[in-house]
Structures are given as C-alpha cells and as structure tokens.
LUMPASE-807814 format. One record per atom (N, C-alpha, C, O, CB): x, y, z; residue in three letters. Coordinates in steps of 0.05 Angstrom, whole numbers, padded with zeros to 5 digits, always signed. Each point is the difference from the previous one (the first is absolute). Last residue first. Glycine has a CB too. Layout:
BEGIN
XYZALA/...
# end
This chain:
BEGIN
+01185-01479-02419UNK/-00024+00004+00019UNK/+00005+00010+00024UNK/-00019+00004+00016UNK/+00001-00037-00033UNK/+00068+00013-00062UNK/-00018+00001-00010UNK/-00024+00016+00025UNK/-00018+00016-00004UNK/+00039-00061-00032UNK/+00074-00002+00023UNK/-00015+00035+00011UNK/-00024+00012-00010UNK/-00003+00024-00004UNK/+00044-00011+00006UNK/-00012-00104-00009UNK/+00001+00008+00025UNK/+00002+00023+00011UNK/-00002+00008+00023UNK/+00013-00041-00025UNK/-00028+00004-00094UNK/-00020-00010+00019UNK/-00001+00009+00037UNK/-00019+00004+00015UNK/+00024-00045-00055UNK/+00049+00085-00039UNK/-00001-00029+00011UNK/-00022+00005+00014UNK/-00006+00021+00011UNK/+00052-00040-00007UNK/-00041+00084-00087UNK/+00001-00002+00034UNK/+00009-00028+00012UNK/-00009-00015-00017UNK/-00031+00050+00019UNK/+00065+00012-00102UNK/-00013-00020+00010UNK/-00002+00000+00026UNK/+00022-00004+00010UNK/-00011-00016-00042UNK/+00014+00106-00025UNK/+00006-00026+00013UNK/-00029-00007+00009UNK/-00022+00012+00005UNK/+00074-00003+00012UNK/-00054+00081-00048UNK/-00006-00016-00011UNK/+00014-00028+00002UNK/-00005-00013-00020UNK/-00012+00050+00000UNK/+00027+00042+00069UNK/+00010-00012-00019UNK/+00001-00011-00020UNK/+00019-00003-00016UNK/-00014+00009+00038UNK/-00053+00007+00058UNK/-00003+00033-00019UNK/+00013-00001-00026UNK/-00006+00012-00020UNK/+00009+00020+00061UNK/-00008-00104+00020UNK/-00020-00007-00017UNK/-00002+00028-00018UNK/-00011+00005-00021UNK/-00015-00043+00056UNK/+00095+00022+00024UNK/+00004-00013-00020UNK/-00025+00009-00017UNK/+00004+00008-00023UNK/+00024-00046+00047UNK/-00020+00085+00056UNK/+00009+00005-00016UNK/+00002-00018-00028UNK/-00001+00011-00021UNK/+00017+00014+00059UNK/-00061-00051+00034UNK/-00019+00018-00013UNK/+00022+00012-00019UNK/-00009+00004-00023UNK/-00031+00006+00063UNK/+00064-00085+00019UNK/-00025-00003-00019UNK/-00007+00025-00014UNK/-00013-00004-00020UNK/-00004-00029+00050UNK/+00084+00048+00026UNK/+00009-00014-00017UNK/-00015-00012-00023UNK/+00006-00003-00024UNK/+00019+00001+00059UNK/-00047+00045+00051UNK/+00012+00019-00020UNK/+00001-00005-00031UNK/-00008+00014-00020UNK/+00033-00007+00058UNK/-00044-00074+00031UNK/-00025+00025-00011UNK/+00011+00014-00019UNK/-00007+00000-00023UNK/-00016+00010+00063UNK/+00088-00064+00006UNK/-00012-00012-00009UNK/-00030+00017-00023UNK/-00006-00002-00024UNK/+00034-00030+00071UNK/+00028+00079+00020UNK/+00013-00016-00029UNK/-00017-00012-00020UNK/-00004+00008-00023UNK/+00039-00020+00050UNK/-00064+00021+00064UNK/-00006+00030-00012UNK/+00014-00002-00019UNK/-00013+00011-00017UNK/+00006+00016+00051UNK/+00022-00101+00013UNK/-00020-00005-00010UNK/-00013+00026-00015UNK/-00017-00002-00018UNK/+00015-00037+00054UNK/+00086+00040+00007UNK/+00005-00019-00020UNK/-00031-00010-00007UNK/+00000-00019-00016UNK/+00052+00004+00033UNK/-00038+00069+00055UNK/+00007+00016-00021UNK/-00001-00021-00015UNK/-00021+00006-00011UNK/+00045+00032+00025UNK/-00055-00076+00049UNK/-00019+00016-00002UNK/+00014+00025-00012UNK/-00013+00021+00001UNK/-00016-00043+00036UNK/+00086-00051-00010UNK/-00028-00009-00015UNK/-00019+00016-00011UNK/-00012-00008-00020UNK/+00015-00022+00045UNK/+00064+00059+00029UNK/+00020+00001-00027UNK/-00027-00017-00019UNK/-00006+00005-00023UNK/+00073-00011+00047UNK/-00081+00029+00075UNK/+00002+00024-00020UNK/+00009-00014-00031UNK/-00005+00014-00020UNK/+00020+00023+00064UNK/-00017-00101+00018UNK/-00028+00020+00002UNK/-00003+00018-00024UNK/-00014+00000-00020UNK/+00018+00003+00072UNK/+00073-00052-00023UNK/-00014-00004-00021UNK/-00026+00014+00000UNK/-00012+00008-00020UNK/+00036-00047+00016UNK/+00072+00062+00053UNK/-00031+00001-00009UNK/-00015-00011-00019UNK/-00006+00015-00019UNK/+00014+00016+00033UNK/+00094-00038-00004UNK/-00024-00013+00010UNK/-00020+00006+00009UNK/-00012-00017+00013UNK/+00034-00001-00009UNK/+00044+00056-00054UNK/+00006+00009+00030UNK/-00016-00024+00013UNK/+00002-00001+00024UNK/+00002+00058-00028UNK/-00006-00065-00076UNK/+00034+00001-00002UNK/-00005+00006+00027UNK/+00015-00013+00015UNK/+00012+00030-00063UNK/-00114-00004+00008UNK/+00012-00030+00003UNK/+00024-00003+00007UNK/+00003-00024+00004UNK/-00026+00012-00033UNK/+00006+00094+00013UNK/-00017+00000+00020UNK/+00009-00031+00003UNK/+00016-00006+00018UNK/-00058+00047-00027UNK/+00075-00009-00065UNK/+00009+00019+00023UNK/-00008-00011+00035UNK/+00013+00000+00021UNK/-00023+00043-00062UNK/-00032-00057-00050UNK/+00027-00030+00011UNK/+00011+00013+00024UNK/+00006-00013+00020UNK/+00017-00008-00070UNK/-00098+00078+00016UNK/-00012-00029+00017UNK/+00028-00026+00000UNK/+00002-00022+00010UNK/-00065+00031-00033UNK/+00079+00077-00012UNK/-00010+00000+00020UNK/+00000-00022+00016UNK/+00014-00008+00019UNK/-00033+00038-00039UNK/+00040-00021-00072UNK/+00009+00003+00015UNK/+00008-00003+00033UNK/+00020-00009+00012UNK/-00032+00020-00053UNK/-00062-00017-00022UNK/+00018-00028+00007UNK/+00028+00010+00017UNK/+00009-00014+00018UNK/-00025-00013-00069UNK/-00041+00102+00028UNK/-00013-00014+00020UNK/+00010-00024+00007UNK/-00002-00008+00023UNK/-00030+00030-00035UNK/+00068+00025-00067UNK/+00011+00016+00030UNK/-00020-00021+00030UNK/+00010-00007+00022UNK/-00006+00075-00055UNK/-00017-00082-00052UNK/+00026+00001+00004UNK/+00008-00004+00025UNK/+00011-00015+00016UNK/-00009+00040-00050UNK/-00086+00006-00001UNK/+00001-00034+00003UNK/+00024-00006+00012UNK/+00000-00015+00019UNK/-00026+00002-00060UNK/+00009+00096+00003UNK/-00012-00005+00031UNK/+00003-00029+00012UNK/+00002-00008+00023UNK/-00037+00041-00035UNK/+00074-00012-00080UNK/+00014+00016+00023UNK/-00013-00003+00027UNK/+00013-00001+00021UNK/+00000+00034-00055UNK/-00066-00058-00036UNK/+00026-00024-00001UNK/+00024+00017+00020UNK/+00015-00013+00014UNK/-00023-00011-00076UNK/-00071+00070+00039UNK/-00011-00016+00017UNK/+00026-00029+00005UNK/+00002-00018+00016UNK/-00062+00038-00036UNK/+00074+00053-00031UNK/-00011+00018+00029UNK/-00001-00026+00019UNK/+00010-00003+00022UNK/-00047+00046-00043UNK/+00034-00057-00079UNK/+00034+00006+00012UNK/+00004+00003+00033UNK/+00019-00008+00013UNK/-00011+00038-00058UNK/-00100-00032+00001UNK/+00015-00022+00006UNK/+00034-00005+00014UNK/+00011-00013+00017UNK/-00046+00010-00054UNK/-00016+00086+00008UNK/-00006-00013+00021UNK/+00002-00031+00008UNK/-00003-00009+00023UNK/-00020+00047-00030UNK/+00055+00009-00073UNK/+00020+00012+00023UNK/-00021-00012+00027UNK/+00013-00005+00020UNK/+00013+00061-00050UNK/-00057-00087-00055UNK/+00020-00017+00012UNK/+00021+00012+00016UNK/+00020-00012+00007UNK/-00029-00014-00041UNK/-00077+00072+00016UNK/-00003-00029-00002UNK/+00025-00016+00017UNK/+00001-00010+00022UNK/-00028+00018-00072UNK/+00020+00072-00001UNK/-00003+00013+00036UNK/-00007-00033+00010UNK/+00001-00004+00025UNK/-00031+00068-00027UNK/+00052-00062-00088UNK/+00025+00009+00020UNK/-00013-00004+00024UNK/+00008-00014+00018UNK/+00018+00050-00045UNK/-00081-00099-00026UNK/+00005+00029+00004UNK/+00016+00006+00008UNK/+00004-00015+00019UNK/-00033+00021-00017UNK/-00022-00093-00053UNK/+00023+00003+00024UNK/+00008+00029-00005UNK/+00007+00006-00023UNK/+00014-00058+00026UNK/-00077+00001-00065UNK/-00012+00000+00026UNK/+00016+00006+00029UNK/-00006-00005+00024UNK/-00022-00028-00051UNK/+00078-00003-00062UNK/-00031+00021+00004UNK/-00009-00009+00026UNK/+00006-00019+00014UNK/-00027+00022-00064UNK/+00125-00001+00043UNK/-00027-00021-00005UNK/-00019+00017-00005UNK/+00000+00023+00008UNK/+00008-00059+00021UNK/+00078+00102-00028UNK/-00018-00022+00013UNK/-00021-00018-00015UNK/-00013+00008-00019UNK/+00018+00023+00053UNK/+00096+00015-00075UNK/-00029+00002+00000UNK/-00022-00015+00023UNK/-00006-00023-00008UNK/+00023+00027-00041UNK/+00075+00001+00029UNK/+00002+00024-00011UNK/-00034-00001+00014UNK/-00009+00018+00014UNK/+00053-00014-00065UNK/+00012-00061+00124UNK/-00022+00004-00015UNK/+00002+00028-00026UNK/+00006+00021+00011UNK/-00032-00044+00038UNK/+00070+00001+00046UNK/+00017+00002-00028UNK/-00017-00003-00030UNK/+00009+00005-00023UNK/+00031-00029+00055UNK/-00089+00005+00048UNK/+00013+00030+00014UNK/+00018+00016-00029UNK/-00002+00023-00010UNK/+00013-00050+00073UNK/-00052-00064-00055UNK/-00021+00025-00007UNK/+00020+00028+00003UNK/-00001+00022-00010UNK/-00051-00050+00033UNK/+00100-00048+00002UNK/-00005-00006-00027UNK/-00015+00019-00011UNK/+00006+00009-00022UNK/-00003-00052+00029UNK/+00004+00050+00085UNK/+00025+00007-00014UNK/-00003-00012-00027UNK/+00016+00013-00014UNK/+00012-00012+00056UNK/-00091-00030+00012UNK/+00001+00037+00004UNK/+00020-00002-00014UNK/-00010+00000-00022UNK/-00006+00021+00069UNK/+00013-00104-00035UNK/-00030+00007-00024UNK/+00005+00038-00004UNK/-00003+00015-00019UNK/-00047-00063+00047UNK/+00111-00003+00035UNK/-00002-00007-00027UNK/-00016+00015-00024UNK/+00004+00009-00023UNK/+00002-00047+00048UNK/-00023+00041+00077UNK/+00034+00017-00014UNK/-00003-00006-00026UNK/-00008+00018-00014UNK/+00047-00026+00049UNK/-00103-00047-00008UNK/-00019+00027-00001UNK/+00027+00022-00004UNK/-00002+00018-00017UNK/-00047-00034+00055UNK/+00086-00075-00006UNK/-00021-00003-00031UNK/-00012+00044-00011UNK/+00006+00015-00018UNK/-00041-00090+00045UNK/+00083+00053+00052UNK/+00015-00006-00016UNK/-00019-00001-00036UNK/+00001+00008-00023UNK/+00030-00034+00073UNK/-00077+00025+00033UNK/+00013+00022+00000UNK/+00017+00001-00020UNK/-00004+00021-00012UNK/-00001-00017+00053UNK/-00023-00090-00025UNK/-00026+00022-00012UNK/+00003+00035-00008UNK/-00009+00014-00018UNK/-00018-00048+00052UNK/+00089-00035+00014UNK/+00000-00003-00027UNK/-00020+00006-00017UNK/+00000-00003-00025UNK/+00026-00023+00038UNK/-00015+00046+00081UNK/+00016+00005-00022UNK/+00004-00012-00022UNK/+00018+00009-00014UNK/-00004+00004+00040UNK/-00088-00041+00023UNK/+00003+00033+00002UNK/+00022+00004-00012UNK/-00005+00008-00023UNK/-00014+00002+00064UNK/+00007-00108-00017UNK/-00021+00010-00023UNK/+00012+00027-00001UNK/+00020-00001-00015UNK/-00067-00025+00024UNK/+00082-00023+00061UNK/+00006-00016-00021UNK/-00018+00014-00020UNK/+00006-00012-00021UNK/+00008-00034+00046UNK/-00017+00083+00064UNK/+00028+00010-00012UNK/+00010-00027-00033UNK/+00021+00000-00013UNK/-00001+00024+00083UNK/-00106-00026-00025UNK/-00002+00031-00010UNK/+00035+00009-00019UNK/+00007+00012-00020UNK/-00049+00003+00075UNK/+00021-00094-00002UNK/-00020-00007-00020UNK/+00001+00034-00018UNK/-00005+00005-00024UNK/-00033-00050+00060UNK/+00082+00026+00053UNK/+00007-00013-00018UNK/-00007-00004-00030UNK/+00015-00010-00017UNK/-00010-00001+00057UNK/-00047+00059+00035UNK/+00027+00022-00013UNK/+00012-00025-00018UNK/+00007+00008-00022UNK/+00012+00035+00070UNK/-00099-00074-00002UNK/+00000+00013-00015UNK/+00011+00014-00019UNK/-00008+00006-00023UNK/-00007-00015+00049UNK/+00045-00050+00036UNK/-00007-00019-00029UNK/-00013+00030-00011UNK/+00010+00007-00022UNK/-00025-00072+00035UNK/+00029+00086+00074UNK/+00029-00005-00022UNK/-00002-00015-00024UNK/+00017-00001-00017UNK/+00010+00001+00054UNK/-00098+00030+00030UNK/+00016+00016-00021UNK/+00021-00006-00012UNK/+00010+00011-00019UNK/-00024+00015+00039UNK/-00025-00086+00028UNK/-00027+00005-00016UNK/+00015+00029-00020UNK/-00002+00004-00025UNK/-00046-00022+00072UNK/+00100-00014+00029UNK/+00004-00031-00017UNK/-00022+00019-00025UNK/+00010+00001-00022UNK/-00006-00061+00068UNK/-00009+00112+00025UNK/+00019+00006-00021UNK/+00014-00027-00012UNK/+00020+00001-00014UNK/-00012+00046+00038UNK/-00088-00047+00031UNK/+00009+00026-00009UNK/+00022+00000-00032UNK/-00001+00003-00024UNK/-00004+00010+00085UNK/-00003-00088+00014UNK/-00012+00008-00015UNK/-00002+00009-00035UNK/+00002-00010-00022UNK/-00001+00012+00070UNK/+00040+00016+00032UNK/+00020-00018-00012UNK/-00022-00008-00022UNK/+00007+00003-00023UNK/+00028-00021+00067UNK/-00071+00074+00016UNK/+00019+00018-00012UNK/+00020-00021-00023UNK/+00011+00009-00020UNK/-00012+00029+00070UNK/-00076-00075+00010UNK/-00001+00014-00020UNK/+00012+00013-00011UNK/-00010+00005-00022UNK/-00011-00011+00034UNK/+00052-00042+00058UNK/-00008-00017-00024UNK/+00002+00012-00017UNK/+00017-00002-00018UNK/-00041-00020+00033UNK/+00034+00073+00057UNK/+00027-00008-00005UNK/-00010-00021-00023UNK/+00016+00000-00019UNK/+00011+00007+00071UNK/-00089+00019+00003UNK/+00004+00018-00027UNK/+00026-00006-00005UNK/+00005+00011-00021UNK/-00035+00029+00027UNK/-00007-00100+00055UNK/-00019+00010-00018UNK/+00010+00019-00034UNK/-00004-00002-00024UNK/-00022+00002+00080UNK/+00079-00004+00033UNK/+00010-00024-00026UNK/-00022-00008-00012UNK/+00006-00017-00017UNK/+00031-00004+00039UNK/-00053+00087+00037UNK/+00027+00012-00003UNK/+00008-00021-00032UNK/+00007+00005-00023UNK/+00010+00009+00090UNK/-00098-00029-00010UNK/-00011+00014-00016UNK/+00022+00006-00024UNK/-00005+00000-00024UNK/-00027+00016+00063UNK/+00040-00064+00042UNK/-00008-00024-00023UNK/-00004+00022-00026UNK/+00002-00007-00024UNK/-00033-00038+00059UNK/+00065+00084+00047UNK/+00018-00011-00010UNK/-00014-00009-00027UNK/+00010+00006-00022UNK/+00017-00016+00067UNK/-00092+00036+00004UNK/+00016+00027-00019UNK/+00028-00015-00009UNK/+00007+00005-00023UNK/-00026+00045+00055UNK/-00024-00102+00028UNK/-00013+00000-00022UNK/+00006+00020-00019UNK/-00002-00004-00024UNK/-00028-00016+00049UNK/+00066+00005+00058UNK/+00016-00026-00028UNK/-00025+00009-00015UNK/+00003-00010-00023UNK/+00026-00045+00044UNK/-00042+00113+00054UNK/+00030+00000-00023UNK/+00007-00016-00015UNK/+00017+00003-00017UNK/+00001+00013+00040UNK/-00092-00015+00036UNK/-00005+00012-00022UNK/+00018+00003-00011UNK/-00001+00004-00024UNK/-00028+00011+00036UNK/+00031-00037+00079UNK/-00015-00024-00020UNK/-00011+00011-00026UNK/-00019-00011-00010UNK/+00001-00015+00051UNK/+00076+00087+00025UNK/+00013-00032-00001UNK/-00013-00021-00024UNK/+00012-00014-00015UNK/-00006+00020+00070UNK/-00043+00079-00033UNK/+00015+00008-00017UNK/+00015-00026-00006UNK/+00006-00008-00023UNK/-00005+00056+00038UNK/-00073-00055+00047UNK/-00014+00007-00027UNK/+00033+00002-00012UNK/+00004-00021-00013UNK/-00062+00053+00022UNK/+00075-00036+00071UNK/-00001-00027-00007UNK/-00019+00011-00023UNK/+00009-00016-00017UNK/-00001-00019+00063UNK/+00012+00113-00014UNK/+00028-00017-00003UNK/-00005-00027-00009UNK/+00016-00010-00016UNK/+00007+00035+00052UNK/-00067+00074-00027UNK/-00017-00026+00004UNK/+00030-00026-00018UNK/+00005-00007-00023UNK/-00078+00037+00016UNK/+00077+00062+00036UNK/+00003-00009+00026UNK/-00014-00036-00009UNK/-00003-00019+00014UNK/-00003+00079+00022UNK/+00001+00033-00096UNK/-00014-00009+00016UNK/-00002-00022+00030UNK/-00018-00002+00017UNK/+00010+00019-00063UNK/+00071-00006-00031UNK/-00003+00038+00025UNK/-00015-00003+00014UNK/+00004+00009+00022UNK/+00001+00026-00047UNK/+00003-00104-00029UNK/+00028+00002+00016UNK/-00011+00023+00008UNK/+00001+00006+00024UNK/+00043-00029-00046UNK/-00103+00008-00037UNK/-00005-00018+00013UNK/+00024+00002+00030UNK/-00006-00004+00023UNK/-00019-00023-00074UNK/+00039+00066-00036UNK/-00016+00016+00019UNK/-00020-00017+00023UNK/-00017+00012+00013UNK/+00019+00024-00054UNK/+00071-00070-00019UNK/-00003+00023+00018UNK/-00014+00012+00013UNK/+00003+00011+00022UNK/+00015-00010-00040UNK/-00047-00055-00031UNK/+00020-00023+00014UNK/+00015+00018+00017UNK/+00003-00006+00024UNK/+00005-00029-00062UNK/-00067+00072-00032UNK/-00007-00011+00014UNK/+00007-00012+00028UNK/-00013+00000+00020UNK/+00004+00004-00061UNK/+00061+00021-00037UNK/-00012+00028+00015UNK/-00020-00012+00016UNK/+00005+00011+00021UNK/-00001+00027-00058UNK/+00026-00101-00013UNK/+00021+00004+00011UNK/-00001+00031+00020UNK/+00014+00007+00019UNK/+00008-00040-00064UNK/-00082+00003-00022UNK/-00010-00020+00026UNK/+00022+00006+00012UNK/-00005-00004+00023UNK/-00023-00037-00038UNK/+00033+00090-00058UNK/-00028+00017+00020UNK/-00004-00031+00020UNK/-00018-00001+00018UNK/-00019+00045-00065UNK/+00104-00052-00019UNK/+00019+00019+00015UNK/-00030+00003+00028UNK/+00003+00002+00024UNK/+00040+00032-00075UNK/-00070-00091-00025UNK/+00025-00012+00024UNK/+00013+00028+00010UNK/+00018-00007+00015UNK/-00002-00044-00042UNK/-00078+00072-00041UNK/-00012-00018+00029UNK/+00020-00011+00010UNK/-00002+00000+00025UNK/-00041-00015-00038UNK/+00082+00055-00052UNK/-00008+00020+00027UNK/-00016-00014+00016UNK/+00002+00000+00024UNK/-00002+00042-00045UNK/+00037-00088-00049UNK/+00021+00013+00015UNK/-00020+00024+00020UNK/+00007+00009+00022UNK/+00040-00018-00066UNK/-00088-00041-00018UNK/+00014-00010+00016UNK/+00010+00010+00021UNK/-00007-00003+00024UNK/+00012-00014-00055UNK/-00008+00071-00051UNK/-00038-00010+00023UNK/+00003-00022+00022UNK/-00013+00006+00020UNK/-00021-00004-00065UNK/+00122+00021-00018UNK/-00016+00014+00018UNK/-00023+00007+00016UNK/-00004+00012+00021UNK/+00027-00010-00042UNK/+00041-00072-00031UNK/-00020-00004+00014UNK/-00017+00021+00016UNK/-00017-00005+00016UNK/+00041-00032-00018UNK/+00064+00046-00055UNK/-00018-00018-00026UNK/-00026-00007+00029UNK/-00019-00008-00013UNK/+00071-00027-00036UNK/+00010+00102+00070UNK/-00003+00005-00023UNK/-00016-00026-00012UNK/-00013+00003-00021UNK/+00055+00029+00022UNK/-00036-00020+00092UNK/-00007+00029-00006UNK/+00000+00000-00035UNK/-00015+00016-00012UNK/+00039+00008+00063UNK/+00018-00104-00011UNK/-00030+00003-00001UNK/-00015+00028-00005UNK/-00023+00001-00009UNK/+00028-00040+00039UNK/+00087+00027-00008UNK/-00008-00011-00033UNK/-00028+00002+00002UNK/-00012+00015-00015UNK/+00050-00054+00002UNK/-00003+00084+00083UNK/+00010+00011-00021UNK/-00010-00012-00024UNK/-00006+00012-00021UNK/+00041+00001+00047UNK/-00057-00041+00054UNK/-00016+00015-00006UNK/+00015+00013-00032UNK/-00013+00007-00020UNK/-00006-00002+00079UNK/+00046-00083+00010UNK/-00008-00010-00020UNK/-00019+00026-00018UNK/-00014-00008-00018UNK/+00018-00044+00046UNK/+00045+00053+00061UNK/+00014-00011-00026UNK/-00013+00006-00021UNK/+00009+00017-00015UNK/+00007-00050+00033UNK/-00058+00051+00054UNK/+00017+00028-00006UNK/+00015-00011-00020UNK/+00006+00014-00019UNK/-00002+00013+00064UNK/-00051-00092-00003UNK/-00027+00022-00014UNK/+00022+00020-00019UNK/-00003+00008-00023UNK/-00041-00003+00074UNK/+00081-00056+00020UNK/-00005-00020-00024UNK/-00017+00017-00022UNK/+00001-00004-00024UNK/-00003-00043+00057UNK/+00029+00095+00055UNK/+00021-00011-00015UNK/-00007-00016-00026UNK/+00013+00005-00020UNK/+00007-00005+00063UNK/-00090+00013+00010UNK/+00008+00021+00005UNK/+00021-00001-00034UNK/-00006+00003-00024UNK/-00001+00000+00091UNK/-00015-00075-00009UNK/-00015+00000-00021UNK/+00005+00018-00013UNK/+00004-00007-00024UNK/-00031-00011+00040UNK/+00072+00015+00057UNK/+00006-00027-00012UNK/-00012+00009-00034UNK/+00012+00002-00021UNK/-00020-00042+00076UNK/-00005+00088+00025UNK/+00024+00013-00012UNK/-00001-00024-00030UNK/+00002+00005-00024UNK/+00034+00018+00080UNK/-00104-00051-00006UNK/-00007+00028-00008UNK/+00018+00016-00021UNK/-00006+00011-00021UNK/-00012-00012+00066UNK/+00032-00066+00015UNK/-00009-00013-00014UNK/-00014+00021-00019UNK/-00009-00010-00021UNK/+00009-00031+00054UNK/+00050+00056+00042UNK/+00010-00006-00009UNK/-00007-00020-00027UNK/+00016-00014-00013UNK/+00002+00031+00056UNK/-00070+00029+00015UNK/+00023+00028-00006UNK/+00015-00022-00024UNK/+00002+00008-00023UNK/+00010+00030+00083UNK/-00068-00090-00002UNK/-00014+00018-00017UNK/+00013+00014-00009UNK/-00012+00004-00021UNK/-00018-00005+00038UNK/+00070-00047+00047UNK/-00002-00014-00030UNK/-00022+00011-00021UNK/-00002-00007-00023UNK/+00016-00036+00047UNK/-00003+00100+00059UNK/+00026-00007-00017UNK/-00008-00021-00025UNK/-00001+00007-00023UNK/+00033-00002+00069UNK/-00104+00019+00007UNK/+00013+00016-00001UNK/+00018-00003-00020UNK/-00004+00005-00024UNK/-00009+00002+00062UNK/-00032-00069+00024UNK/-00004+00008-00021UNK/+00016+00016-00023UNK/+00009-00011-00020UNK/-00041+00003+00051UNK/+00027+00010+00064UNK/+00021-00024-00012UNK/-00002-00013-00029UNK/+00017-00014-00011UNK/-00019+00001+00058UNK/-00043+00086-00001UNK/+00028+00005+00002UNK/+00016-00016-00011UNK/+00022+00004-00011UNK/-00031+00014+00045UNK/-00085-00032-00028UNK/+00008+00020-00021UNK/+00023+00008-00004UNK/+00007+00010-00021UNK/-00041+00002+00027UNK/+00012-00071+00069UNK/-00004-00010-00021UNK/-00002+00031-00026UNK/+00015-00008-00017UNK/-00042-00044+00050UNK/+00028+00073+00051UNK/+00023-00015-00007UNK/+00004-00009-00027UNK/+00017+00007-00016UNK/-00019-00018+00058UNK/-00072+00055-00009UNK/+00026+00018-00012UNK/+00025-00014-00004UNK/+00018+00006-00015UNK/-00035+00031+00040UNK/-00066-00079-00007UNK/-00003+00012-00027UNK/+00027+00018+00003UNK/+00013+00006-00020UNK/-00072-00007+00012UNK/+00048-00037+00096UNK/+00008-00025-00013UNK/+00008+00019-00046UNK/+00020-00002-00014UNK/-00068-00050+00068UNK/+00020+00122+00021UNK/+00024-00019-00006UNK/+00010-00017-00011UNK/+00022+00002-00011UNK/-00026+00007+00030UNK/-00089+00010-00009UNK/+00019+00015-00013UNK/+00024+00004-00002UNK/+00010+00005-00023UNK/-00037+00005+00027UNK/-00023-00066+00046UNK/-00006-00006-00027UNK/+00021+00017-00018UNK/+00017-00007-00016UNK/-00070-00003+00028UNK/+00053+00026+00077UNK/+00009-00026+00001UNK/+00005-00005-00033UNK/+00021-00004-00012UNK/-00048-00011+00060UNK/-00030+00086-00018UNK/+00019+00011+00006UNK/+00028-00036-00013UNK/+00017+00003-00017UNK/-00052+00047+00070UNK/-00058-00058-00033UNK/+00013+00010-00032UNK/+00021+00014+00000UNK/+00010+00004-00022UNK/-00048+00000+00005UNK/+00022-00050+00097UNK/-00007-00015-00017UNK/-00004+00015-00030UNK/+00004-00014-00020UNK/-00021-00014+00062UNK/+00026+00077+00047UNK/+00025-00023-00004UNK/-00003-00019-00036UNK/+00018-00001-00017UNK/-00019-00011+00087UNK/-00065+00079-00014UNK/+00018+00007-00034UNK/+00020-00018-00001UNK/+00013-00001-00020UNK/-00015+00053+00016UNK/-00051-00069+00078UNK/-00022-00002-00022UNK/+00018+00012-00025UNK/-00004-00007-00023UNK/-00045+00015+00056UNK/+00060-00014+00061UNK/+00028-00013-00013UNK/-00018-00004-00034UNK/+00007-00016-00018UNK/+00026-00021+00073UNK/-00073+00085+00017UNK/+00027+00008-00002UNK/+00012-00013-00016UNK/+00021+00010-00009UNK/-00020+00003+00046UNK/-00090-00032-00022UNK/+00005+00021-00010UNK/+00034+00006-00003UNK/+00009+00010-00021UNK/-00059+00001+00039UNK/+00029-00084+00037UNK/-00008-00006-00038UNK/+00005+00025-00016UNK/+00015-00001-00019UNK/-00058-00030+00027UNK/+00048+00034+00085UNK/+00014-00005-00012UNK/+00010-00011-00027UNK/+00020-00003-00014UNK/-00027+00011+00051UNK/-00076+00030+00008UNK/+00027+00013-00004UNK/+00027-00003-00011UNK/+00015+00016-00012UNK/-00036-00009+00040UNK/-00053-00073-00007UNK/-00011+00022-00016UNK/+00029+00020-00005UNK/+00016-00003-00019UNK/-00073+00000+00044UNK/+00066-00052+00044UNK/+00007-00019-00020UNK/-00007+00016-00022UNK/+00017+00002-00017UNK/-00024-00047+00039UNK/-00012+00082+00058UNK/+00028-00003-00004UNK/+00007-00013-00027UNK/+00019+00006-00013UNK/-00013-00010+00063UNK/
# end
C-alpha cells in the first residue's frame, strides 16, 4: 500500500518544482521587459552621434544589446535583469568617448581654421601674380602653373567642403577635408616655389 502510494504521488514533486520555475519566470518577466525597453531606449539615443565619431563602439554596444535580447527570447529574465546596468555602464562608456571625440576634433578644426586660409590666401596670391606674369621664374612651366591653378581650385573647393561639414557639425568630415587641404597645400606651394611651413610639411 505504502509502495503504491509513493508511486502515485511520485510526480507531485517536479510537477511542484515546475510550477514554483513557472511562476517565478512569470514574475520575472515584466521587470525584465521593462528593463530591456529601458536599455533599449538609451542605446537608440545615443546611435546617431556615435555612428559618426564612435562607430566601433557603437556596435559592440548594439551586439551586447542583441545579446540582452536574445537572452529575452530565451525566457532567461534574471540573466536580462543583472546584465542591464552593465550595457547601461557600456551606454555612458561611450557617451565619454564621443565627448571625447570631438573635444579631440574640435581643437583639431580649430587649429586648421587659424592656419588654412591664410595659406590659401597666400598660394591666390602667388597664382595670380604668376598668372599676370609677361614672363615665368625659371624653373616654372605653363603646364606648371595651370597645375597649380588646378590645385588652388581643388583646395577651394575642399575648404569649402570641410566648413560645410563643420557648419552642420560634423567634424569628422570637415577635419578630414581640412587635412586633404592641408596636403594639397604643401605640394602646390612647393610647385611654386613657396616656402612650406613646417606644418605642411608632413
């Protein structure tokens, strides 16, 4: 009798267990959804700037956030609960680096927008004195100073650019036209026979 009835009540006890785990996943559940939405939301702010001055960043933080999901499909709710302040820690990780970022670009564009036009300005000068020229320097060729001309029009147009880009606030972009200036700028002078500064030198 007693044999038997062991047997009978023998699934009570994971049967029991498994309940207690469904509850507890149930109750789970929500502050998981809601810690998730939470993070979710904080990630989605911050992608637009970071897509431009932290993009390597920016995806290991999107691939722990693919994670965090996919942890939620999986049902594993207290993993998703004790892993969100750390993708949070990750969120204002890069929220540094982007401030960062562009503290590092803006002395850049600072330093470019105090030298470049008045280098540009200089090399206008020199082309238009050669240009009104009866005669060139020795050592200076039409096909010489129409590729200079070429190269004071490319230059132009690239400062252009790169304020274009600074005005919208990209510095990204407006540093990295204002440093293709910079080159330009070394090599037309020197076709010129100008003096290079030192800082286009290199």
């Amino acid at each position: 009798m007693t044999r038997n009835m062991t047997r009978k009540t023998a699934w009570i006890v994971p049967l029991a267990a498994a309940l207690v785990l469904f509850a507890a996943c149930k109750d789970l559940k929500t502050p998981a959804q809601q810690a998730l939405d939470s993070v979710t939301a904080t990630v989605n702010a911050v992608v637009e700037t970071a897509t431009i001055y932290a993009p390597q960043d920016l995806a290991t933080l999107q691939n722990a956030l693919t994670g965090l999901q996919q942890s939620f499909g999986l049902k594993e709710y207290q993993k998703v609960i004790d892993q969100c302040p750390q993708v949070l820690g990750q969120v204002d990780a890069l929220k540094r680096t982007i401030e960062a970022r562009k503290s590092e670009l803006g002395t850049a564009w600072s330093a470019l927008t105090s030298g470049l036009p008045g280098v540009v300005g200089a090399i206008q000068s020199r082309v238009d004195i050669l240009s009104q020229a009866k005669k060139l320097p020795a050592g200076m060729t039409p096909d010489m100073l129409a590729s200079a001309q070429q190269g004071l029009a490319d230059m132009t147009a690239a400062w252009g650019a790169a304020t274009a880009a600074a005005n919208s606030g990209n510095l990204v972009d407006a540093v990295a036209q204002g440093d293709q200036v910079k080159l330009m700028a070394g090599k037309v002078m020197s076709a010129l026979g100008m003096a290079v500064p030192p800082a286009l030198a290199n």
